[in-house]
C-alpha positions in Angstrom: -26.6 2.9 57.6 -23.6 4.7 56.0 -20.4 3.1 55.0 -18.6 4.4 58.2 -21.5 3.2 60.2 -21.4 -0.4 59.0 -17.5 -0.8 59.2 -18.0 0.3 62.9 -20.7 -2.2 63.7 -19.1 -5.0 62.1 -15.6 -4.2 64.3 -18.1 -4.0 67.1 -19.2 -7.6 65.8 -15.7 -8.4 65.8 -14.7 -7.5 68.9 -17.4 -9.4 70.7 -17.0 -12.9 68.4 -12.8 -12.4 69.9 -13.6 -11.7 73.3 -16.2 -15.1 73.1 -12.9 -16.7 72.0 -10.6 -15.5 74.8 -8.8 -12.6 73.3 -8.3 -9.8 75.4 -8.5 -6.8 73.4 -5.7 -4.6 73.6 -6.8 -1.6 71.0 -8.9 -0.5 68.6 -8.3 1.7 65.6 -4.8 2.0 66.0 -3.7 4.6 63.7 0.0 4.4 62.2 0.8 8.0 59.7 -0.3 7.2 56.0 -0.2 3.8 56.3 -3.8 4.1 58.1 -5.1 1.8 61.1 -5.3 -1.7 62.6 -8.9 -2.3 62.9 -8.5 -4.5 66.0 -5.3 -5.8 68.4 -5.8 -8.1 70.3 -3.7 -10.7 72.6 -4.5 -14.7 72.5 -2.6 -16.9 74.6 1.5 -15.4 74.4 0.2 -14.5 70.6 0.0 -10.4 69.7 -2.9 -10.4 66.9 -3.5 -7.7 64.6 -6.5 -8.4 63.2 -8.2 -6.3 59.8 -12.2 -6.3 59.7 -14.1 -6.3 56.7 -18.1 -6.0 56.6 -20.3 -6.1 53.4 -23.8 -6.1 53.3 -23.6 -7.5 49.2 -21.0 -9.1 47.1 -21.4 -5.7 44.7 -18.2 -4.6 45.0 -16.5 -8.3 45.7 -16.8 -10.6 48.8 -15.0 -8.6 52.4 -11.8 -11.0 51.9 -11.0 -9.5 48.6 -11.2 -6.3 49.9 -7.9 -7.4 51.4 -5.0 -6.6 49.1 -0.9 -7.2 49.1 -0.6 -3.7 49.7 -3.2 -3.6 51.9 -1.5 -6.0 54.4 1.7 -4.6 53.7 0.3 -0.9 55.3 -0.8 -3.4 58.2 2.6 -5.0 58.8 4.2 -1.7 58.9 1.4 -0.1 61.1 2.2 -3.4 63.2 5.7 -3.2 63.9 5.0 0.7 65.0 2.7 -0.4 67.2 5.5 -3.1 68.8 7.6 -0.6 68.6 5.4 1.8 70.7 3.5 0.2 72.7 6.4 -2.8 73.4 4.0 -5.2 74.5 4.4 -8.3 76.3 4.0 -11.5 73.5 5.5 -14.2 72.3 4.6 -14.4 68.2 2.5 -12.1 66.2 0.3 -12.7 63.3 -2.3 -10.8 61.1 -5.7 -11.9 60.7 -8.5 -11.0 58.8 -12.4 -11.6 59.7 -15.1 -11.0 57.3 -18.6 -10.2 58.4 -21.5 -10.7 55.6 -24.5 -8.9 56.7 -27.5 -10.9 54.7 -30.9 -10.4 55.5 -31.5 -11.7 59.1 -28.1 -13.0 60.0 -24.3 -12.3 60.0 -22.0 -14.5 58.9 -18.6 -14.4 60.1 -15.5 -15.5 58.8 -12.3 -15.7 61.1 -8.7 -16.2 58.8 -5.8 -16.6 61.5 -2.1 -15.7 60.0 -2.8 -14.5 56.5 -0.4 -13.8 53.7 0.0 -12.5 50.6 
């Protein structure tokens, strides 16, 4: 599998672990000018997630979660108040998550971080 290939499944992985959850998915790949995309939005209860997806198949390059950077999350909070602005949808807070998928040898492991910072 490429790179593109296995970012896709694990946002497919993601989507499905949500949706077990209760989240009703609102959109996928939401795409905001330069400040690139919102792997996943998604509504729980009266809260408006916007939730980044990261999928490794090795720790070569550093663990999904690290992938995550300050300036990485700040291109996501700007790419989520367009998206507000936009799509003005119906919610009471909003927070960004991250979920890290680890694709070892039989299994995936998933990580779910609700409300991360930098």
């Amino acid at each position: 599998m490429t790179n593109k290939e296995i970012g896709k499944y694990g946002e497919n992985l993601a989507k499905k672990y949500l949706e077990n959850l209760g989240y009703k998915i609102l959109d996928m790949n939401y795409k905001y000018s330069r400040y690139g995309e919102i792997d996943i939005i998604a509504l729980y209860k009266n809260e408006l997630c916007f939730v980044e997806v990261k999928t490794r198949r090795n720790d070569k390059f550093g663990t999904p979660m690290e992938a995550i950077t300050k300036d990485k999350l700040i291109k996501i909070q700007l790419s989520a108040k367009n998206y507000i602005q936009e799509k003005k949808p119906k919610f009471e807070h909003f927070r960004i998550d991250a979920i890290s998928i680890e694709l070892k040898e039989n299994k995936e492991e998933i990580t779910h971080i609700k409300n991360i910072e930098f």
